[in-house]
C-alpha positions as CSV (number, residue, x, y, z in Angstrom):
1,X,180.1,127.8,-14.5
2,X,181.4,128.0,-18.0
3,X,183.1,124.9,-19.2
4,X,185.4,123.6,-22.2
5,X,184.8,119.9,-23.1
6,X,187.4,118.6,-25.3
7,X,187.0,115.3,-27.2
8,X,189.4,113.7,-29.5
9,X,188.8,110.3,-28.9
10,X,188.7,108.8,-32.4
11,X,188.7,110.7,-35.7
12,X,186.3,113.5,-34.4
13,X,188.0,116.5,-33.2
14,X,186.1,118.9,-31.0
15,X,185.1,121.5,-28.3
16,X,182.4,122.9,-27.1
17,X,181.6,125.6,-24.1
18,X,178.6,124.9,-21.9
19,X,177.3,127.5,-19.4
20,X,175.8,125.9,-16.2
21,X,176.0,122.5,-17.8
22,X,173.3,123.0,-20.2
23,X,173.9,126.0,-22.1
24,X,175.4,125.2,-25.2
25,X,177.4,128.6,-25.8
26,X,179.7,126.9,-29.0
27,X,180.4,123.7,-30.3
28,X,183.0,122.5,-33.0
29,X,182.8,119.1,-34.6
30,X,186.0,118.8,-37.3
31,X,185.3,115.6,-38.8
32,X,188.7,113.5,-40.6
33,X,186.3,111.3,-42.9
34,X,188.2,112.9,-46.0
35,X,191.6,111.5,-44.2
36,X,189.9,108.0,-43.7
37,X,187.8,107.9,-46.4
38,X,190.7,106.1,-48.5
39,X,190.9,103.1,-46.0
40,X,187.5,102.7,-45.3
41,X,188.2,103.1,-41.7
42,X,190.3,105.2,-39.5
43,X,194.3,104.7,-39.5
44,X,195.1,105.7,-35.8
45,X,198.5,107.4,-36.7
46,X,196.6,110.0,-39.3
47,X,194.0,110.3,-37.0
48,X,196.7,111.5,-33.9
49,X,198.8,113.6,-36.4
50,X,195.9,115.7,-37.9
51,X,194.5,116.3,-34.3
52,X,197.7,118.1,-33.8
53,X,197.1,120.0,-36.2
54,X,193.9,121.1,-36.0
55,X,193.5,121.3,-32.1
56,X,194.5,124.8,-31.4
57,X,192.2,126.5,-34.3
58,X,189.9,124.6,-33.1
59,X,190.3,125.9,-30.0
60,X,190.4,129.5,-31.3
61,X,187.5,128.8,-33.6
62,X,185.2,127.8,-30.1
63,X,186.2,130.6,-28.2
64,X,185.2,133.2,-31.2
65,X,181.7,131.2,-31.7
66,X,181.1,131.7,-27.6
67,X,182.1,135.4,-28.0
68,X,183.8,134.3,-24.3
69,X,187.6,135.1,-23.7
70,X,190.0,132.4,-21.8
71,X,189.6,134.0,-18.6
72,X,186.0,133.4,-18.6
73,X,186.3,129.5,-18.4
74,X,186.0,128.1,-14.9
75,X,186.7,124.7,-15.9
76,X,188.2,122.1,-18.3
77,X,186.9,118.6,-18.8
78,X,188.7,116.3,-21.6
79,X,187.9,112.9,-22.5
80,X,191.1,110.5,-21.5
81,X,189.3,107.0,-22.1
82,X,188.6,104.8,-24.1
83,X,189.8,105.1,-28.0
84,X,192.9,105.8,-29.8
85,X,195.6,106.3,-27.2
86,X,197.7,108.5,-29.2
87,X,194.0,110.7,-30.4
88,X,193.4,110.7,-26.6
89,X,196.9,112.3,-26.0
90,X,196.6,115.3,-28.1
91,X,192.9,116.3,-27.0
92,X,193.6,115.3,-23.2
93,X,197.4,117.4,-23.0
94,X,195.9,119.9,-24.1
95,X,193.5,120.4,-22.0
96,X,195.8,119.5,-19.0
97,X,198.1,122.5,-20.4
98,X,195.3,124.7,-21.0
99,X,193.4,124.4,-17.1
100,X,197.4,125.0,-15.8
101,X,198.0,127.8,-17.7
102,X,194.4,129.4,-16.5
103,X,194.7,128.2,-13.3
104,X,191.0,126.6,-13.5
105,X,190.1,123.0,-12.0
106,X,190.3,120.0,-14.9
107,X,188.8,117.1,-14.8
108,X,188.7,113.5,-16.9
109,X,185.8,112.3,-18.7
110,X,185.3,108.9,-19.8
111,X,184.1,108.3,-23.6
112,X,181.6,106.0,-22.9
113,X,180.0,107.7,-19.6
114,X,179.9,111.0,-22.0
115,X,177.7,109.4,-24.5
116,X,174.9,107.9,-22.1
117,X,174.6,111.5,-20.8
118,X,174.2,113.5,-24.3
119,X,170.3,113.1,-24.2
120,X,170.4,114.4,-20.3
121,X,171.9,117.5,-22.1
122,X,168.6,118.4,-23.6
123,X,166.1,117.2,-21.5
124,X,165.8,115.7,-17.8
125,X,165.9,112.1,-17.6
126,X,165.4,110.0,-14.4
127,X,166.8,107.8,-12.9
128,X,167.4,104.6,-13.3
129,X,167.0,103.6,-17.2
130,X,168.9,100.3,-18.8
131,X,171.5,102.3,-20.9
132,X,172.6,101.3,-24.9
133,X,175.8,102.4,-26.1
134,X,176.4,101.4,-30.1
135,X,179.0,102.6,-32.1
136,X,182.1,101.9,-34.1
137,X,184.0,101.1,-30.9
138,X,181.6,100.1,-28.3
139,X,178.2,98.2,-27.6
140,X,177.1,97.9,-24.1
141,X,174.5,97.1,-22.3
142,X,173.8,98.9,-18.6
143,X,171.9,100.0,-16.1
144,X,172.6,103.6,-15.4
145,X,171.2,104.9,-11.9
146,X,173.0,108.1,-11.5
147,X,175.3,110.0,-14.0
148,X,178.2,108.4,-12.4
149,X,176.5,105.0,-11.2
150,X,176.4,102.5,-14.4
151,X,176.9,98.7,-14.3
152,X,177.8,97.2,-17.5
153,X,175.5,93.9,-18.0
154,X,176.3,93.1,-21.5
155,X,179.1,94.2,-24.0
156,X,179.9,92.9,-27.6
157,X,182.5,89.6,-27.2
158,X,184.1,90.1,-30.8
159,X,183.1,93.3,-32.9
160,X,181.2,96.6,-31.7
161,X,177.8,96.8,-34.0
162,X,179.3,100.4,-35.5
163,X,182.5,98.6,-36.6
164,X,180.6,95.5,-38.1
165,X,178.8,97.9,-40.3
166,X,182.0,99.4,-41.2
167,X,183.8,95.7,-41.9
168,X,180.6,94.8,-44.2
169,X,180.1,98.4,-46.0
170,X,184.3,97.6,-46.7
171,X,184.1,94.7,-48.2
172,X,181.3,95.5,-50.6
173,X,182.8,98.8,-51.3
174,X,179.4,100.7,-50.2
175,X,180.9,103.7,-48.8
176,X,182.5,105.1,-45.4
177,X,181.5,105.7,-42.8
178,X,180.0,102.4,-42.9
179,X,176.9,102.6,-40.9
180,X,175.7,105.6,-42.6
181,X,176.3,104.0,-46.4
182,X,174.3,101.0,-45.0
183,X,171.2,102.9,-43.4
184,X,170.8,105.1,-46.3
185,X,171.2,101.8,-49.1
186,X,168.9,99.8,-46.9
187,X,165.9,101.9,-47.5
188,X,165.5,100.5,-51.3
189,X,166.2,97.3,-50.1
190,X,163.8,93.9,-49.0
191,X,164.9,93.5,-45.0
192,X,163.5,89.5,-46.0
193,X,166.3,88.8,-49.0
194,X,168.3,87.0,-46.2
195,X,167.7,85.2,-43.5
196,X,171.3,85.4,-41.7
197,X,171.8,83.8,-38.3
198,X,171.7,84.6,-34.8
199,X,175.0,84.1,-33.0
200,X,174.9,81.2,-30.8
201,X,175.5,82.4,-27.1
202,X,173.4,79.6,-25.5
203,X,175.2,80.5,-21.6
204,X,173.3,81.9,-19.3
205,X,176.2,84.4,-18.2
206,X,175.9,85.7,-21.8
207,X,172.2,86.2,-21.5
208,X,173.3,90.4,-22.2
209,X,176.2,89.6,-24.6
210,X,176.1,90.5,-28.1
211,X,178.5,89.1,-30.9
212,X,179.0,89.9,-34.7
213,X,181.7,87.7,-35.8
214,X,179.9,85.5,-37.0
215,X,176.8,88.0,-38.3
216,X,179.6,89.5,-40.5
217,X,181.2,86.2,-41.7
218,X,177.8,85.4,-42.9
219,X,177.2,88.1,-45.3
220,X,180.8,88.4,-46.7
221,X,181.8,84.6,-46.7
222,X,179.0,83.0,-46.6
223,X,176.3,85.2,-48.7
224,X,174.5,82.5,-50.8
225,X,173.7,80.1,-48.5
226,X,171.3,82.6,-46.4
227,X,169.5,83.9,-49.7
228,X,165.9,83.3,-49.7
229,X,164.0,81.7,-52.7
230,X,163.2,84.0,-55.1
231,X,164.8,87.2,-53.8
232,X,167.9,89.4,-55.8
233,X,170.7,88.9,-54.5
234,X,171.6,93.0,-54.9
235,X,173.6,95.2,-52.5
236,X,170.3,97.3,-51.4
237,X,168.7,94.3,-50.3
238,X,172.4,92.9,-48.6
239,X,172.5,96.2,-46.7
240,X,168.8,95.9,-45.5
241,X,169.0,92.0,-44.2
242,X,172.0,92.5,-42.9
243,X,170.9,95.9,-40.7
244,X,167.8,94.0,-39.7
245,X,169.9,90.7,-38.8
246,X,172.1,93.3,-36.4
247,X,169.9,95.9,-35.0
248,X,167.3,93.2,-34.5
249,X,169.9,90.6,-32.5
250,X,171.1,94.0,-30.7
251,X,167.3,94.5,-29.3
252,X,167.0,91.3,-28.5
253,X,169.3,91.6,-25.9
254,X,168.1,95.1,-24.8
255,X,164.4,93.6,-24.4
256,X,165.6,90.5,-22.1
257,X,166.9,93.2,-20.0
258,X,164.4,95.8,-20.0
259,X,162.0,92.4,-18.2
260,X,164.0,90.8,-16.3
261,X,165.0,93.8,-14.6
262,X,161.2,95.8,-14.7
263,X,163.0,98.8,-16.1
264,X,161.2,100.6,-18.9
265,X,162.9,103.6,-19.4
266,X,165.5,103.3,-22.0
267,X,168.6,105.1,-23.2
268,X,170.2,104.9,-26.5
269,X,173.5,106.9,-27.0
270,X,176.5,106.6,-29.3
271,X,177.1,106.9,-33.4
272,X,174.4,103.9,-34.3
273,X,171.9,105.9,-32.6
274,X,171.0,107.6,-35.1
275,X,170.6,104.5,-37.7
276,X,166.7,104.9,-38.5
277,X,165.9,101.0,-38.2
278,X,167.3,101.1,-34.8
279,X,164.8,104.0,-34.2
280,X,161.9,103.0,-35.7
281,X,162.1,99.3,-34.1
282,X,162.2,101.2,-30.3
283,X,159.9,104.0,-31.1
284,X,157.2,101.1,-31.8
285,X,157.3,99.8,-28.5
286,X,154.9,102.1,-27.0
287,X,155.1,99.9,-24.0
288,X,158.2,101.8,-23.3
289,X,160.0,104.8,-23.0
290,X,162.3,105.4,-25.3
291,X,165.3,108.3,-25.3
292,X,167.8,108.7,-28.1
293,X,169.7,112.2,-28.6
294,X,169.7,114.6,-31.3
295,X,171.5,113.4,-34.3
296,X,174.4,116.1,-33.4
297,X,174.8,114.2,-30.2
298,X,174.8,110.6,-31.1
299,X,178.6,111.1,-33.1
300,X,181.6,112.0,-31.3
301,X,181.2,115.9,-29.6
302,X,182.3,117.7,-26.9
303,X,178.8,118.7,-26.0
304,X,178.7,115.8,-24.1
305,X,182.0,115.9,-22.9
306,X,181.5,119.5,-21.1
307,X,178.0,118.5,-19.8
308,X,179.4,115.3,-17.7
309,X,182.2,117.0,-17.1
310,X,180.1,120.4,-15.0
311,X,178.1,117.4,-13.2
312,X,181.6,116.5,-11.8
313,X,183.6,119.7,-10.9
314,X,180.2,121.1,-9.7
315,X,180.6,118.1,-7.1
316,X,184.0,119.6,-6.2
317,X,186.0,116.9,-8.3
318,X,189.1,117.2,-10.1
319,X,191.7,115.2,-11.8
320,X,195.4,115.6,-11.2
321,X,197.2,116.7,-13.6
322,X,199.7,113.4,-13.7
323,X,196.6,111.6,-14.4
324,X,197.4,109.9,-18.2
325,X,195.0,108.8,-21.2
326,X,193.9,105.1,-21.9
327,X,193.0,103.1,-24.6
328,X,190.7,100.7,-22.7
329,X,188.4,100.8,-19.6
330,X,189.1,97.9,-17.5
331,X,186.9,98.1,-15.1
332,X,184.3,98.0,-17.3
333,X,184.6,94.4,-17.0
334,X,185.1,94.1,-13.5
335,X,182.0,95.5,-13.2
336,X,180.4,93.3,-15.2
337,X,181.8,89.8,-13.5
338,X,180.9,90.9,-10.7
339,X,177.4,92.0,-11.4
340,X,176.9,88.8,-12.9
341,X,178.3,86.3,-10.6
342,X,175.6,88.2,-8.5
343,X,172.6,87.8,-11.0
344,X,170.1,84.6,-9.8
345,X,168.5,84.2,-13.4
């Protein structure tokens, strides 16, 4: 089975051709920071415009680094939720208009799904594990018992974690993309210059829930009030209190979970993944086991996309071609009120 993922979600344009679901023939990553860098963020209509432009040399460029012709794929897999609807139209057409022209099954991935399954691409991983996704446009918390089998517990109420990074590393002009500018000005700085607060989510049906809002409004608004005595008020040692204030809110959450439902295999997937506070803090709890994905797999990629994408045309599915691309994923929380009108905790 040889299978094109295609991924165009957000400001990440790519493809990559997997062999037997693990084989990593050729992968393509074209990044649009240079278009976004300006805004310090990503302007959805620049973001859909220059994935037209780029998607068929991209796709060119994939096929030439597989040293595979068309008529070798046996499958196409595209994500078609959640992000940028009009990003989402260019990669997930195209891949509908590619598997007709072929005549080769198709099937849709969802974004989210795809990035709890990168680390599965490189090693095996049983089931079940409780699940983190953190990035610029989703934080969740799950438990994942099959590749296709994931109840959401827990999800951000105001701001994904990646995207508070972004907000803060904005307003103090620290770079873009946010999270990275943060991580890297963080390690000069004192983690102990502020003590910022916790968000108040005193229900119990928010036990999971994570919130920034008021984490963020904190260290733009409110900066001098959290200062402790005798510390600098400098932007190396705002970029370290705040990314201990979030990562360390963010685990909270994650270790409420891992006891109260006795599961201590954890997965962490998606673009924070590769922050190194958020690493370090999980690799030192031996009393667990942690898995986080390569670097290259913890951004946007197609790797992913192509691997969960064989797991499902390998069980015979496919996805009509009428199907359409969406910006949100409402069953998500479905799921989730119904998992916790269910929970007795």
């Amino acid at each position: 089975m040889i299978v094109l993922g295609i991924e165009t979600s957000c400001d990440e344009c790519a493809m990559a051709i997997l062999q037997d679901g693990r084989k990593v023939l050729a992968s393509v990553v074209a990044s649009q920071l240079d278009v976004h860098r300006p805004y310090y963020g990503v302007v959805p209509e620049l973001a859909s415009r220059t994935h037209l432009q780029w998607i068929l040399p991209i796709y060119r460029e994939v096929l030439q680094k597989a040293e595979v012709s068309p008529a070798a794929l046996t499958g196409v897999a595209a994500t078609n939720r959640p992000g940028l609807l009009g990003a989402l139209l260019v990669g997930f057409t195209f891949g509908k208009g590619l598997a007709y022209g072929l005549d080769i099954p198709f099937v849709a991935v969802d974004h989210v799904r795809a990035h709890l399954y990168a680390p599965h691409i490189e090693r095996d991983i049983p089931y079940p594990y409780i699940g983190l996704l953190v990035s610029g446009g989703h934080t969740l918390l799950s438990i994942v018992r099959d590749f296709d089998d994931l109840e959401v517990i827990g999800s951000t109420i105001d701001d994904a974690c990646g995207e508070a990074f972004d907000k803060v590393a904005k307003f103090y002009r620290l770079g873009y993309p946010g999270g990275v500018a943060i991580d890297r000005l963080a390690r000069s700085g004192d983690p102990e210059a502020f003590s910022f607060p916790d968000p108040s989510l005193h229900k119990g049906e928010h036990r999971y829930d994570i919130s920034y809002s008021g984490l963020k409004t904190a260290v733009i608004n409110q900066l001098e009030q959290f200062r402790n005595p005798g510390h600098e008020m400098t932007l190396a040692n705002i970029a370290a209190s705040f990314q201990k204030a979030a990562i360390d809110f963010l685990l909270k959450r994650l270790f409420a979970a891992v006891e109260d439902f006795s599961i201590s295999r954890v997965v962490v997937g998606g673009g924070v993944a590769a922050n190194s506070y958020l690493r370090q803090s999980l690799s030192a709890r031996k009393d667990l086991e942690v898995i986080f994905p390569s670097i290259e797999l913890c951004t946007d990629n197609a790797i992913m996309v192509a691997g969960l994408g064989s797991e499902l045309l390998k069980r015979g599915e496919q996805t009509p071609l009428s199907e359409n691309a969406y910006a949100r994923v409402p069953e998500f929380k479905r799921m989730y009120k119904s998992m916790k009108n269910n929970l007795q905790r």
